[in-house]
NUMI-175456 format. One record per residue: residue in one letter; x, y, z of N, C-alpha, C in turn. Coordinates in steps of 0.1 Angstrom, whole numbers, plus 5000, padded with zeros to 4 digits. Layout:
N
[A [X Y Z] [X Y Z] [X Y Z]]
...
END
This chain:
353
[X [0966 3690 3646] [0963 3700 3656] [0975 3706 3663]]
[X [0976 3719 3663] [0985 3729 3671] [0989 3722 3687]]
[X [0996 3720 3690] [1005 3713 3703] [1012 3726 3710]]
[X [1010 3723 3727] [1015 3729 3735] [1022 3724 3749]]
[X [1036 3725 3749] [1042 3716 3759] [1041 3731 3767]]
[X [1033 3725 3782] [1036 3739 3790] [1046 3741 3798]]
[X [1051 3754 3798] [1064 3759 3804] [1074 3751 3798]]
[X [1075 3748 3785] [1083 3747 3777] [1089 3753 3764]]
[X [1073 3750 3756] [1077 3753 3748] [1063 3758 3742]]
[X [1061 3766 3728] [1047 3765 3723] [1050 3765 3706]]
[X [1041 3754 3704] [1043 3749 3687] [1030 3758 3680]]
[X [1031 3763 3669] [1019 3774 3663] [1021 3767 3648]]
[X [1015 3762 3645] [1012 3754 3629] [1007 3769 3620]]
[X [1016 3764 3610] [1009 3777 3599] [1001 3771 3591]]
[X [0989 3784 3583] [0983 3780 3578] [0989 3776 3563]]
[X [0977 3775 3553] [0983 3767 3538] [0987 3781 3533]]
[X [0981 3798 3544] [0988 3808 3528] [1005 3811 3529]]
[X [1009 3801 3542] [1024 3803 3546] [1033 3791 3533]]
[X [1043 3795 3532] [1053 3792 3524] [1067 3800 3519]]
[X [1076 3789 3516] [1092 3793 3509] [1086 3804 3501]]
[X [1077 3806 3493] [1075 3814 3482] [1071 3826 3482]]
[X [1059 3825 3493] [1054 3837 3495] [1057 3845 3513]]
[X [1058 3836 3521] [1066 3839 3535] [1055 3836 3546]]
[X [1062 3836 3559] [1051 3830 3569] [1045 3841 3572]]
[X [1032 3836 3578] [1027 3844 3581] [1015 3836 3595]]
[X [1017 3845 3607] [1011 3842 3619] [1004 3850 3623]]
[X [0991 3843 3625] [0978 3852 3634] [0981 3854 3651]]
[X [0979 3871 3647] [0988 3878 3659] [0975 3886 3661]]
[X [0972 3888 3673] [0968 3899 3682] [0973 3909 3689]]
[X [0970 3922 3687] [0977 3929 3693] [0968 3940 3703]]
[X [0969 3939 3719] [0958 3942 3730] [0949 3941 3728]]
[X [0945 3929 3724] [0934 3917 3724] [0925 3922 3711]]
[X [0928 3927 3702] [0925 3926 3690] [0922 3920 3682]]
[X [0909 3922 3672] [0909 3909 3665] [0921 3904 3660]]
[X [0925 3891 3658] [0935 3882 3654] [0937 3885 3642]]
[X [0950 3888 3634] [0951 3892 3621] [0966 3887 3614]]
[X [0969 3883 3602] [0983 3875 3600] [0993 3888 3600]]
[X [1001 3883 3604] [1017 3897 3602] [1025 3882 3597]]
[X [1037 3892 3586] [1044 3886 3581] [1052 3883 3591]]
[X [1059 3870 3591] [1073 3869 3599] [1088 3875 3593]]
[X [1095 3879 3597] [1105 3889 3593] [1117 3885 3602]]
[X [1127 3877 3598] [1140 3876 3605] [1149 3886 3603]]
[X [1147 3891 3593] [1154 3906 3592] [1158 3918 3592]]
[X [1147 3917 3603] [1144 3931 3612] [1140 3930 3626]]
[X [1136 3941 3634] [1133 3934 3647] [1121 3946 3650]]
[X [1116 3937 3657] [1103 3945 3660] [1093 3945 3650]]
[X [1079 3951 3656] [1066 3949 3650] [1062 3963 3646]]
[X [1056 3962 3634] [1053 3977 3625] [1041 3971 3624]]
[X [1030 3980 3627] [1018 3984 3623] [1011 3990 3623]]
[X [1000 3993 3616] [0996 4004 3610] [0980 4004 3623]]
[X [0977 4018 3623] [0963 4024 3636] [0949 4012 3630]]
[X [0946 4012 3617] [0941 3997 3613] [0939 3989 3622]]
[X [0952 3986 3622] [0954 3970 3631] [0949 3964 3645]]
[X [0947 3986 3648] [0943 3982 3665] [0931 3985 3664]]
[X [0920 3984 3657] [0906 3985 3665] [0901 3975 3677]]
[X [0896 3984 3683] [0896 3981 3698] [0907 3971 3706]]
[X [0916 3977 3705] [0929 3972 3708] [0935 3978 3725]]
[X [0939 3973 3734] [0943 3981 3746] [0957 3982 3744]]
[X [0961 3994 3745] [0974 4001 3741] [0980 4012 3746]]
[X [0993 4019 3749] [0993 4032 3758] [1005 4041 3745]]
[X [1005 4047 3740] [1011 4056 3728] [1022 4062 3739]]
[X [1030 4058 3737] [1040 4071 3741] [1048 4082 3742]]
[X [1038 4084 3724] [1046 4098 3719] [1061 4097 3709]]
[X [1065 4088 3712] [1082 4088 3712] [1081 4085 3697]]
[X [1088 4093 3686] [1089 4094 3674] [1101 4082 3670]]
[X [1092 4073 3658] [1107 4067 3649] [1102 4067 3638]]
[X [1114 4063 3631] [1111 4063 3615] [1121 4053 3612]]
[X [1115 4043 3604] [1122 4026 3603] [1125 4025 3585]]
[X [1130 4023 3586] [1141 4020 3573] [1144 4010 3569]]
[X [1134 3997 3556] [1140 3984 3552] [1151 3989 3544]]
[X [1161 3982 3543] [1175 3982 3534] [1174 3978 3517]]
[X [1163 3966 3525] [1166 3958 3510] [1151 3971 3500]]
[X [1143 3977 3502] [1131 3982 3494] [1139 3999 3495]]
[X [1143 4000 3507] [1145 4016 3506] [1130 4021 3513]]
[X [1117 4015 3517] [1109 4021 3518] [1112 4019 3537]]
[X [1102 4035 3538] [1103 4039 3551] [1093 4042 3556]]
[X [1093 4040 3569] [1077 4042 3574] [1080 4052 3591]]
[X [1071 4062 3591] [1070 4073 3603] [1061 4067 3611]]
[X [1058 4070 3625] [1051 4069 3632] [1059 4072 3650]]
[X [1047 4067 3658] [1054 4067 3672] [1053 4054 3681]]
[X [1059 4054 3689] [1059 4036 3698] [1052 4035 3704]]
[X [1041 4027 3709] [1029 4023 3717] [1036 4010 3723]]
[X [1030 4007 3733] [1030 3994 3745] [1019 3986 3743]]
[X [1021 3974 3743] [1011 3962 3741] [1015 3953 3744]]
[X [1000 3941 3753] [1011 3931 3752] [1004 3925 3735]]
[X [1010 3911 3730] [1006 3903 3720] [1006 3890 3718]]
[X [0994 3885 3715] [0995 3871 3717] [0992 3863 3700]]
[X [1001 3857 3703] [0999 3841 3691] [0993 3830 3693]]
[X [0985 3829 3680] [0975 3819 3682] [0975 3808 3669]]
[X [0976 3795 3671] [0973 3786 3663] [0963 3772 3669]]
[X [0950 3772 3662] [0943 3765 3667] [0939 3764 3683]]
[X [0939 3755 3691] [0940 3758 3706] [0953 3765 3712]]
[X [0960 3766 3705] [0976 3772 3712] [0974 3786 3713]]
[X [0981 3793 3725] [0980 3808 3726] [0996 3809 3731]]
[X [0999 3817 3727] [1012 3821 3732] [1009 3839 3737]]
[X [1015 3846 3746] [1017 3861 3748] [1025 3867 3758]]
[X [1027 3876 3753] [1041 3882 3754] [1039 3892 3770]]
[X [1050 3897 3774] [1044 3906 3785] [1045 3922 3775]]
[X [1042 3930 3785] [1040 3942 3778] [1051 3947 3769]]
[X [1054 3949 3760] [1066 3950 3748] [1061 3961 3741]]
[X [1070 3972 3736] [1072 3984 3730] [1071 3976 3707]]
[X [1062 3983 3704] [1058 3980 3691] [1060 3996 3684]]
[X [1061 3994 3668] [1062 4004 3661] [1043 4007 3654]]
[X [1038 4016 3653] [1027 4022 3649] [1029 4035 3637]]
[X [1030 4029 3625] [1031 4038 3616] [1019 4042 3612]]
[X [1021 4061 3606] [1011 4067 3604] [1015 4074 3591]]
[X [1028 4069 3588] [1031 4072 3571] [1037 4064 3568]]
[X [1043 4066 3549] [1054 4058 3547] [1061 4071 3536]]
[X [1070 4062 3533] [1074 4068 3519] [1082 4053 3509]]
[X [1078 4054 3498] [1083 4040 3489] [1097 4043 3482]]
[X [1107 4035 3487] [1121 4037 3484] [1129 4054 3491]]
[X [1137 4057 3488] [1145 4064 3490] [1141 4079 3487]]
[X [1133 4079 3475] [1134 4096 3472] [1115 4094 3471]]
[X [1113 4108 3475] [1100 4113 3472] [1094 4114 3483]]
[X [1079 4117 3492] [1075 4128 3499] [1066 4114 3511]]
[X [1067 4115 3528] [1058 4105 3532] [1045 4109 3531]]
[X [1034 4098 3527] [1020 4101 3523] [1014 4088 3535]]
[X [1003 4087 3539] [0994 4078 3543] [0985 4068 3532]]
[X [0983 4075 3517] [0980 4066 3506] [0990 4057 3505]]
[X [0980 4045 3506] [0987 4032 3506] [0995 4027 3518]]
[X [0993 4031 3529] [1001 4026 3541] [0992 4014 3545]]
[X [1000 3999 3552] [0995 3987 3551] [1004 3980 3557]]
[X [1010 3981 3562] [1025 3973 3566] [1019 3966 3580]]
[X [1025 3956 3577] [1019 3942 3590] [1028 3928 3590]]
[X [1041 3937 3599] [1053 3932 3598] [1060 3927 3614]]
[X [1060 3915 3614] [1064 3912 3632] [1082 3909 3626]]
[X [1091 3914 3630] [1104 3914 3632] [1109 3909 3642]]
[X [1116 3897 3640] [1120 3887 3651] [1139 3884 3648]]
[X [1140 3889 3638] [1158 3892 3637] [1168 3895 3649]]
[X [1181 3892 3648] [1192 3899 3657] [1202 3901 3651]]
[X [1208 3912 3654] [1221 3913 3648] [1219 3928 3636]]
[X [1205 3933 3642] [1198 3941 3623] [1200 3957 3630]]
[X [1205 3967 3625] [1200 3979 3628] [1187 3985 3632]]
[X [1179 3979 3631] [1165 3983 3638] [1165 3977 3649]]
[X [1175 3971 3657] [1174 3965 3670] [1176 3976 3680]]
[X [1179 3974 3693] [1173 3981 3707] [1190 3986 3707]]
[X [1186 3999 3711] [1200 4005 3716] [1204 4013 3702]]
[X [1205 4012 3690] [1206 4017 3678] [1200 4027 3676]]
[X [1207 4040 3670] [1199 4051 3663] [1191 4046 3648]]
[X [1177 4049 3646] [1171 4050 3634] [1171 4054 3625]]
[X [1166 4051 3611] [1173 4058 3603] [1167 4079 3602]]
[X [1159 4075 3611] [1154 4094 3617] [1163 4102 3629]]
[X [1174 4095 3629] [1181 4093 3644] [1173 4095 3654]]
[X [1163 4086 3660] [1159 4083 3664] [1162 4071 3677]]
[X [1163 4072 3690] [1169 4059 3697] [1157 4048 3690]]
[X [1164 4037 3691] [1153 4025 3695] [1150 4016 3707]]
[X [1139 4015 3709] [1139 4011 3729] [1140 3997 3726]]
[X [1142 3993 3738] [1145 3978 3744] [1130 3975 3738]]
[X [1131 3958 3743] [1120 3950 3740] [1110 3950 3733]]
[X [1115 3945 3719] [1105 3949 3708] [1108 3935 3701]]
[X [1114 3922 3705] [1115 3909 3701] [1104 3900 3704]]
[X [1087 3902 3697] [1082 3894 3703] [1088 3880 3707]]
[X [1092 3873 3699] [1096 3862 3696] [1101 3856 3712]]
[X [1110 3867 3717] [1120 3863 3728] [1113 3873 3742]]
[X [1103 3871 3742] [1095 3883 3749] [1080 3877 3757]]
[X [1080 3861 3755] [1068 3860 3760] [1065 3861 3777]]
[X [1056 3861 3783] [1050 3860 3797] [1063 3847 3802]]
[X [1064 3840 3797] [1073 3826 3803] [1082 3824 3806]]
[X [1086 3835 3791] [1106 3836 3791] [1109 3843 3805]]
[X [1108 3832 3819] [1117 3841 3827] [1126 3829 3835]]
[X [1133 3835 3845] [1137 3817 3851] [1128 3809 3857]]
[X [1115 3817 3862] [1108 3812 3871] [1096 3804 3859]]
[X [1093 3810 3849] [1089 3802 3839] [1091 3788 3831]]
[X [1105 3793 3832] [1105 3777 3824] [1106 3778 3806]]
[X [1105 3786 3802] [1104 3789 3788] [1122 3793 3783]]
[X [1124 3791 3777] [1140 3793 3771] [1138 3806 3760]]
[X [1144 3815 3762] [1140 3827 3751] [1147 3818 3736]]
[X [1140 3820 3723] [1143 3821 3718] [1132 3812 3705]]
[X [1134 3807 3692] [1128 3803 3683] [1131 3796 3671]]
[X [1122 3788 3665] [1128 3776 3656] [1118 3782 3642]]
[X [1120 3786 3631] [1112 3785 3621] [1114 3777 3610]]
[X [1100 3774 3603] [1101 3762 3594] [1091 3766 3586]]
[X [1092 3763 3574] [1075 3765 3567] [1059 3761 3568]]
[X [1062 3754 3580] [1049 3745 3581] [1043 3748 3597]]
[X [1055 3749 3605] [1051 3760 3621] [1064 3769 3627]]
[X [1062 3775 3634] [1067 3782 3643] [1072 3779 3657]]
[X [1083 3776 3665] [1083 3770 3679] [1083 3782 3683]]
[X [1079 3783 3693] [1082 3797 3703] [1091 3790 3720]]
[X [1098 3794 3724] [1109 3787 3735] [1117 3775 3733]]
[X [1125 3771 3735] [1138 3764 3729] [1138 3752 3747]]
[X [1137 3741 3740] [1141 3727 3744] [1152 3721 3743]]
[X [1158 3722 3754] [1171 3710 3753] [1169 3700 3740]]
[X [1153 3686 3743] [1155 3680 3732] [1155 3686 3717]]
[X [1144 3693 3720] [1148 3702 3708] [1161 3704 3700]]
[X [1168 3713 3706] [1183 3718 3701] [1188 3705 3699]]
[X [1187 3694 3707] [1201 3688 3705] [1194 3679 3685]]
[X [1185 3681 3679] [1184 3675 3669] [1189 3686 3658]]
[X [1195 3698 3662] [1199 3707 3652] [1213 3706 3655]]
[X [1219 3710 3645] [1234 3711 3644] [1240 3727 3645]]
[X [1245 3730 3655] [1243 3741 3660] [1261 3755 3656]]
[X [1256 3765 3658] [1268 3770 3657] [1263 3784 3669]]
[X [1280 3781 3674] [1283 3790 3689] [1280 3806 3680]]
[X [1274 3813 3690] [1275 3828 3684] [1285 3836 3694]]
[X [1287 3849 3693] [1296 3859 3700] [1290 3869 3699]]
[X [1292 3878 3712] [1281 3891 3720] [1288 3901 3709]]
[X [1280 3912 3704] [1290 3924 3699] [1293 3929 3707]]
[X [1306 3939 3707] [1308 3947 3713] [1301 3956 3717]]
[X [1299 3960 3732] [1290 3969 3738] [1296 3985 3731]]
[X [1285 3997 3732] [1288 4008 3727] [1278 4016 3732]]
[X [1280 4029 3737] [1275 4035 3747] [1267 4041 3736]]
[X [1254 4043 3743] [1242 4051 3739] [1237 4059 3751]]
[X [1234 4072 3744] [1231 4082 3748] [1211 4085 3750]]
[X [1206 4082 3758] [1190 4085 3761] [1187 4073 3765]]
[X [1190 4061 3771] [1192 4052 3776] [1196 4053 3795]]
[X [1184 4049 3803] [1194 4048 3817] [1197 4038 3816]]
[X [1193 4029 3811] [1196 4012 3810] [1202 4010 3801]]
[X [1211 4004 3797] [1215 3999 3783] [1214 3985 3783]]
[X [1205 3982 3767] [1202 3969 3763] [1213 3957 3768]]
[X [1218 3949 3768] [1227 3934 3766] [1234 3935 3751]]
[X [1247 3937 3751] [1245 3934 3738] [1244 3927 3728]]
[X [1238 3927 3720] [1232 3915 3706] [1242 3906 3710]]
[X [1234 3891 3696] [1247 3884 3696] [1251 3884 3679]]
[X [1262 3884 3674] [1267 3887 3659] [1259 3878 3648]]
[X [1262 3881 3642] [1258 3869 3634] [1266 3865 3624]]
[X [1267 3851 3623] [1280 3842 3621] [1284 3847 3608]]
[X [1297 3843 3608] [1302 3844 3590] [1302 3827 3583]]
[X [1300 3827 3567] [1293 3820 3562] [1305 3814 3551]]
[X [1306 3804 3545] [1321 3808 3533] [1305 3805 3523]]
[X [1310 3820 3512] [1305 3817 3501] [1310 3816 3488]]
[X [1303 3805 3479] [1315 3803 3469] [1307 3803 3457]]
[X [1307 3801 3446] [1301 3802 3432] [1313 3790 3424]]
[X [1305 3781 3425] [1318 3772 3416] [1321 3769 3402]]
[X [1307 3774 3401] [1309 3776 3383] [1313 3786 3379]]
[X [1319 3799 3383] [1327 3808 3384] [1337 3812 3384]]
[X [1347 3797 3393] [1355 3797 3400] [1355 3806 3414]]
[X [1350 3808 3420] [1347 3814 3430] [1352 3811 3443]]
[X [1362 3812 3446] [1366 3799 3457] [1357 3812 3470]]
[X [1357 3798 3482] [1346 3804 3494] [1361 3816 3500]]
[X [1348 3823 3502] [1350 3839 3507] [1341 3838 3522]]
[X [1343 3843 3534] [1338 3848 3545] [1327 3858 3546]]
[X [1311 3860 3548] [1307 3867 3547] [1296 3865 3559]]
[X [1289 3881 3563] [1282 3876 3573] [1266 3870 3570]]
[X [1265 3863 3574] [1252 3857 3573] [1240 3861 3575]]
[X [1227 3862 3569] [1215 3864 3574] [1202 3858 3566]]
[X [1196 3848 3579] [1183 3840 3570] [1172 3851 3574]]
[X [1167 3856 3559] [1156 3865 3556] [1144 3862 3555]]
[X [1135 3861 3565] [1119 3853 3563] [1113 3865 3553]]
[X [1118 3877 3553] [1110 3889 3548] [1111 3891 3534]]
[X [1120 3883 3528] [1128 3886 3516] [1126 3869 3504]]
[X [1119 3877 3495] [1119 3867 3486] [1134 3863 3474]]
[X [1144 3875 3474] [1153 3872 3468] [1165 3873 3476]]
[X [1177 3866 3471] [1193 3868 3476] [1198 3882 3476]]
[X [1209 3891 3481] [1219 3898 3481] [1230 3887 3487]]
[X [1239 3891 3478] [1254 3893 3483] [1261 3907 3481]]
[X [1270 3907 3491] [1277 3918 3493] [1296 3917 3492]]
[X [1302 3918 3481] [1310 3906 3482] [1328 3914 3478]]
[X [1335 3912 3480] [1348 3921 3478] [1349 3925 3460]]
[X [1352 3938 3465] [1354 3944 3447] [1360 3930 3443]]
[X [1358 3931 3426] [1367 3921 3417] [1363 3909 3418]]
[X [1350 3904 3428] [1349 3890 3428] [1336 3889 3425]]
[X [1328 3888 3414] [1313 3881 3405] [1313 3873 3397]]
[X [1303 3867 3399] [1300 3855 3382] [1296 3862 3372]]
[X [1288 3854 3366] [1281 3859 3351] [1266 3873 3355]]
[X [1273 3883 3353] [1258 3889 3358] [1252 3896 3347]]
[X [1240 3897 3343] [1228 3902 3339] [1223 3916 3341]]
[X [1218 3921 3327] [1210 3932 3337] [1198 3932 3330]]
[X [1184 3933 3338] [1170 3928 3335] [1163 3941 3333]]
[X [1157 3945 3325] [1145 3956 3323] [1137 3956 3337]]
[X [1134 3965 3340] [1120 3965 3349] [1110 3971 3343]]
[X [1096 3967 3344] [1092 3977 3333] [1081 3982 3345]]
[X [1078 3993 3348] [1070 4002 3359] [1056 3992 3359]]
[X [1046 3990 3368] [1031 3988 3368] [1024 3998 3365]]
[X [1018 3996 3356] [1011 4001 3348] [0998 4008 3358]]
[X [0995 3999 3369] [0985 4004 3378] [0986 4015 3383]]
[X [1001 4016 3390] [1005 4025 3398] [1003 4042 3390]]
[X [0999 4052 3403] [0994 4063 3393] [1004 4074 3391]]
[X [1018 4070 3402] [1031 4077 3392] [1041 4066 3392]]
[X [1039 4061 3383] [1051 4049 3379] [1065 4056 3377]]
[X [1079 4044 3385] [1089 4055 3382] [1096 4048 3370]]
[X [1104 4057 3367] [1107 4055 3350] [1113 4043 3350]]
[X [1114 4036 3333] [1120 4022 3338] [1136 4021 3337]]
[X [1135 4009 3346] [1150 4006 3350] [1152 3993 3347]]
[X [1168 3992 3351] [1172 3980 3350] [1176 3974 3362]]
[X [1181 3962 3364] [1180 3950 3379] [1197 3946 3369]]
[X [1207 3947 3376] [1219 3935 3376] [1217 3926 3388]]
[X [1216 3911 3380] [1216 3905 3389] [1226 3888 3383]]
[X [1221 3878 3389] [1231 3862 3391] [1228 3857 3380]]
[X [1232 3854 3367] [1233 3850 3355] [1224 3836 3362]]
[X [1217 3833 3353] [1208 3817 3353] [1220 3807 3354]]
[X [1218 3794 3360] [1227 3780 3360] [1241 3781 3365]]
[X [1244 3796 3377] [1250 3798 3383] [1249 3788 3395]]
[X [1262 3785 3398] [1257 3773 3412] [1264 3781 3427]]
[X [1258 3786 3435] [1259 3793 3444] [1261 3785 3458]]
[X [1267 3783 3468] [1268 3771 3481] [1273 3783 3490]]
[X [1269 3781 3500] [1271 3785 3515] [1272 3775 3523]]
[X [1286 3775 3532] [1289 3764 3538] [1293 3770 3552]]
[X [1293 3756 3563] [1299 3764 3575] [1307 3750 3579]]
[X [1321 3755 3581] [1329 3741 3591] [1319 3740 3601]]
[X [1326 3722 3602] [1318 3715 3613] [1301 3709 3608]]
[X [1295 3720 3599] [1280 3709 3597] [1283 3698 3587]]
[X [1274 3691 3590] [1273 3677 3583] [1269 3680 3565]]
[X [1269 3688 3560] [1266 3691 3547] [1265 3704 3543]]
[X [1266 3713 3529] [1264 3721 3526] [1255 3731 3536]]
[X [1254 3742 3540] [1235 3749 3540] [1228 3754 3533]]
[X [1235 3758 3523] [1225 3767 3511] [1230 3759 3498]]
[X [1225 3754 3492] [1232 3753 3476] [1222 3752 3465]]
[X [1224 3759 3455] [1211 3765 3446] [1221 3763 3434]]
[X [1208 3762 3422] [1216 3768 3410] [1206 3781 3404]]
[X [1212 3789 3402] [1200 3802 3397] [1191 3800 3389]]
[X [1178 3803 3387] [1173 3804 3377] [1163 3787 3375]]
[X [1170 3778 3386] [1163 3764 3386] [1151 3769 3393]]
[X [1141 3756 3387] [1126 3758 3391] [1122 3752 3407]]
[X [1110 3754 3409] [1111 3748 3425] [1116 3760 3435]]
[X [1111 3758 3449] [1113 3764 3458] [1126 3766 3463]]
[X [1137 3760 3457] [1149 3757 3463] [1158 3771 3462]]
[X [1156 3776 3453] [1167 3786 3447] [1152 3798 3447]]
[X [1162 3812 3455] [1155 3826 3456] [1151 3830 3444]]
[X [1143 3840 3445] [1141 3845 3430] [1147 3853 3422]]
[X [1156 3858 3432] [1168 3860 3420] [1181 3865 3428]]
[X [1188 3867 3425] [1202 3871 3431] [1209 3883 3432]]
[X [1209 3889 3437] [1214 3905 3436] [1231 3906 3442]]
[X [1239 3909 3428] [1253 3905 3435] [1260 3919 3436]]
[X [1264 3926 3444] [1269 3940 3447] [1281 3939 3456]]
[X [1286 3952 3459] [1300 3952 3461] [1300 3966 3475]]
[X [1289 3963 3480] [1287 3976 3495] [1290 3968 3509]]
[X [1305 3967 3508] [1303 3965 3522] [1300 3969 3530]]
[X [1299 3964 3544] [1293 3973 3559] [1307 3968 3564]]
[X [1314 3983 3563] [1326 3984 3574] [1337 3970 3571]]
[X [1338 3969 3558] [1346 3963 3551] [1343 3950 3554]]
[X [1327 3950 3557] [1328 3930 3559] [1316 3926 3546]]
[X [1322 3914 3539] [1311 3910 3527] [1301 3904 3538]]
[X [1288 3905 3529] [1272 3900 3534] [1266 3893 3525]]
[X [1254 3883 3533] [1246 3876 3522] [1235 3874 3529]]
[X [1224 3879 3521] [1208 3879 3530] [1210 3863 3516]]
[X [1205 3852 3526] [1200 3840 3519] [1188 3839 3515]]
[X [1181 3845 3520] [1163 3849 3518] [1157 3838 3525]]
[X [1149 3841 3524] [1135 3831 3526] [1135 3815 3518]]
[X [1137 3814 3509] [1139 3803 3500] [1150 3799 3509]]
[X [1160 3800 3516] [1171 3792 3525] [1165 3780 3531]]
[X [1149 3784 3536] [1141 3773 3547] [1135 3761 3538]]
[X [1140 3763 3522] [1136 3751 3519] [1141 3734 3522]]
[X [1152 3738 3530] [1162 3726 3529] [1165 3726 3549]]
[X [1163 3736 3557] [1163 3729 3567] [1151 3742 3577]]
[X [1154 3739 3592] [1150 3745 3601] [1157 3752 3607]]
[X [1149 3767 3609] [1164 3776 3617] [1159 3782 3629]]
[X [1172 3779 3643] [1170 3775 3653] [1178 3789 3658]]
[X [1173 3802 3663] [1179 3809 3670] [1177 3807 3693]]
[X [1185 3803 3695] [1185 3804 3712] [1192 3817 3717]]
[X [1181 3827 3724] [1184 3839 3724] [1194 3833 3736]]
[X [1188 3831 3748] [1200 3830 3762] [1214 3820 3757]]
[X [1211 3812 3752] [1228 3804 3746] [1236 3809 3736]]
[X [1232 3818 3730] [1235 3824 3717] [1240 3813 3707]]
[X [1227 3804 3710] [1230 3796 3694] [1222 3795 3684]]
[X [1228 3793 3669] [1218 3792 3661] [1221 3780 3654]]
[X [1208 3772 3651] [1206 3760 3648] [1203 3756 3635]]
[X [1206 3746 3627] [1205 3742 3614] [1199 3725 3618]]
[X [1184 3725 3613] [1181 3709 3611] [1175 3707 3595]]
[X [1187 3696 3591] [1184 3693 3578] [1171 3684 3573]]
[X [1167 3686 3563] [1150 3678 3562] [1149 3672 3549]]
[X [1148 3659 3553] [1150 3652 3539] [1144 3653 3530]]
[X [1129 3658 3534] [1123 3664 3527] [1122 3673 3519]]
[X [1137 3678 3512] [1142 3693 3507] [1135 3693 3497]]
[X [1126 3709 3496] [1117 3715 3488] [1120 3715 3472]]
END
């Protein structure tokens, strides 16, 4: 049964359709709505969903136009920002948020080129990331501002000082913590974060706090010869496969895979090809200071351990290499973001998937 230490913390157990494979997913209400699963998403921030979602829902539209942009699909979704509060629920546990600014799409469009339609719009996506372009204070990819407080995660009724709640969150494949415990943290092995640089925004009287970075990672390929490289880090609840982003001149063995269109779809786009991480590649992410490896996979091995596949490219952001570890990262431990400390946490589980 779902557990709740009050004014501490709140534990939400997922159900059996959550997993490394397919992603978590938590029964969310939104202005007291029926209860409905949204994926969990570390790699974005904020909540997208679709007018669906809110039958008989209490809500106030504010008119204010965005248009949100995943990196890794290219698909884009229109709409405008509504107010709500939202609460999480696992078994007797309720968790809810105070009033917080959400995204309400009323189009999309799939990848990069071609026209926004309402056929097929479905998206039911809670974004609890930091450090992502879709965060507060950021222009959209519609240049659009993006408003403050759209973290449920770090946003409940409690998170205050007079609460008792510690902003921030632990995910695992089996529950979700919502607010951060001394004892807690101290069984993770933690790494210090650093504020970004502040940078003035324009339609703002307030300006957000700014973010905290997100750490750099050494990544190495050893069957490659690969010696570790610096790269910025990000665990992806949203994402079933790897990216790396990594300095010209430096890959392993890579592949390029047919895609062949779905045959369902009623304009399929022509087929392509995927370069991606040659099979029996051995890939490690490491960080000084923890007690063992964080990531270490061999491509192409069976089991939840290793992403479904590896996407190795050469686009930096502003000359820094990246690596979305995906979702498959949470097979081997627990990850511990503390919004007020700026730490993020690593607990290893002997249990590795």
């Amino acid at each position: 049964m779902a557990s709740q230490s009050p004014n501490r913390s709140y534990v939400l157990l997922l159900d059996e359709i959550s997993s490394v494979s397919s992603g978590l997913f938590l029964k969310t209400s939104i202005g007291g709505s029926e209860p409905k699963y949204l994926m969990v998403d570390s790699g974005s921030t904020g909540i997208v969903i679709t007018p669906q979602f809110l039958e008989n829902a209490s809500f106030q539209d504010s008119k204010k136009p965005f248009q949100l942009t995943y990196s890794s699909s290219g698909n884009s979704y229109k709409g405008t920002w509504i107010t709500a509060i939202v609460t999480f629920s696992s078994g007797d546990v309720q968790a809810t948020t105070k009033q917080m600014n959400l995204r309400m799409a009323t189009s999309w469009r799939k990848g990069y080129d071609g026209t926004f339609t309402t056929e097929g719009l479905g998206i039911r996506m809670l974004g609890v990331g930091f450090d992502r372009d879709t965060g507060p204070g950021t222009k959209d990819s519609g240049g659009n501002l993006v408003l403050p407080d759209i973290n449920p995660f770090i946003l409940l009724e409690e998170m205050t000082p007079e609460g008792g709640v510690i902003p921030g969150y632990i995910l695992s494949p089996t529950c979700i913590t919502l607010g951060i415990t001394k004892e807690e943290r101290d069984t993770f092995e933690c790494v210090q974060l650093v504020r970004e640089v502040p940078t003035a925004v324009t339609g703002l009287a307030v300006l957000p706090a700014p973010d905290w970075s997100a750490p750099n990672v050494n990544v190495s390929v050893p069957t490659s010869n690969i010696a570790p490289f610096l790269a910025s880090l990000l665990i992806d609840t949203g994402l079933s496969y790897s990216i790396v982003q990594a300095p010209k001149g430096v890959a392993p063995d890579i592949v390029a895979i047919l895609l062949k269109p779905d045959p369902e779809e009623e304009h399929p786009p022509p087929i392509t090809c995927r370069a991606q991480v040659a099979d029996y590649e051995q890939i490690r992410l490491t960080f000084p200071g923890l007690s063992q490896p964080l990531y270490e996979y061999i491509v192409g091995a069976k089991g939840d351990v290793p992403p479904e596949y590896v996407s190795w490219r050469h686009d930096l952001h502003a000359g820094v290499p990246f690596i979305n570890a995906s979702l498959h990262a949470l097979s081997g431990f627990d990850y511990l973001f503390d919004q007020k400390g700026g730490i993020l946490g690593f607990r290893f589980r002997a249990d590795k998937m």
